[in-house]
N, C-alpha and C positions, 0 to 999 in steps of 0.2 A: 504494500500500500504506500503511497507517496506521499512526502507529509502537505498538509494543508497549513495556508499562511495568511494572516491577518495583515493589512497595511494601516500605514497611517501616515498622514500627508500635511506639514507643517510649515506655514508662511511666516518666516523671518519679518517682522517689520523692521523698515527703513525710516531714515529721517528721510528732511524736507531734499535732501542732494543724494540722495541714494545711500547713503551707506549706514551703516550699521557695527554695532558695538563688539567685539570680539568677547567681552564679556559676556550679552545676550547670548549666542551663538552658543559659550562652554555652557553657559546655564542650560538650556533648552536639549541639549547635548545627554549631559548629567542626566536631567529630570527623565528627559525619555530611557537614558542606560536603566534608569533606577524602576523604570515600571519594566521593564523586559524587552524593550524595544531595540531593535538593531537597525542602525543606520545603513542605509545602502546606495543612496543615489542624492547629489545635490543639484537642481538644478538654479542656475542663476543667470541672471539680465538673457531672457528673450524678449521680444517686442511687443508681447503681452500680460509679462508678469517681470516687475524692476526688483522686486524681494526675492531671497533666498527661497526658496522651497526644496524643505527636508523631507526625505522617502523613507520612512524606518517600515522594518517586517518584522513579527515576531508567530512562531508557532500559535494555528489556531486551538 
């Protein structure tokens, strides 16, 4: 049987110039490690989304 995986999909907010706190980033980092979340994918600046978005999986 193959395992089955839960996601979850989290928008960094930005300031008013785009960028964002490297402190936010560990934080949200942390919090997610600490519920069982594993990071997999970040995407950043397409032409539709200027914020970070975090990809975590964890076993459903």
């Amino acid at each position: 049987m193959s395992t089955q995986w839960k996601y979850q999909v989290v928008e960094l907010k930005t300031g008013l110039m785009g960028g964002f706190k490297l402190e936010a980033l560990q934080e949200e980092l942390d919090k997610q490690g600490r519920n069982g979340w594993e990071l997999v994918n970040v995407v950043h600046a397409t032409p539709t989304v200027s914020s970070p978005t975090l990809i975590f999986k964890k076993e459903a």
